[in-house]
C-alpha positions, 0 to 999 in steps of 0.5 A: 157559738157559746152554749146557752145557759140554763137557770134553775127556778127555787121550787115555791112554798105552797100558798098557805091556806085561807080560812073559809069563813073569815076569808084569812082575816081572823075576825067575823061580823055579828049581828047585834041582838037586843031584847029578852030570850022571847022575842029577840030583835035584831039590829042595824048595827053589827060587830066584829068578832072573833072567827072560831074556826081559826081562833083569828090566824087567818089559816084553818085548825088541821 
């Protein structure tokens, strides 16, 4: 009978890490602000911003 043949598996990178607020898509929803310093009114409406915790790479700043 002929020996059985072992394959060895490539050892896998690590998953790269997601960034916590923006979930690894860079961008942020804001709320739309409208009004004087005093009495400020939030919107409806909403815009995208740019996450700050990883300055939009999707993956979170050692």
């Amino acid at each position: 009978m002929a020996t059985r043949k072992t394959t060895t598996t490539a050892a896998r990178k690590p998953a790269a890490r997601k960034c916590p607020d923006c979930k690894g898509t860079g961008e942020t929803t804001e709320t739309v602000r409208v009004g004087s310093a005093r009495k400020p009114r939030e919107t409806a409406d909403r815009q995208n911003a740019l996450c700050l915790t990883c300055f939009g790479t999707g993956t979170p700043s050692d």
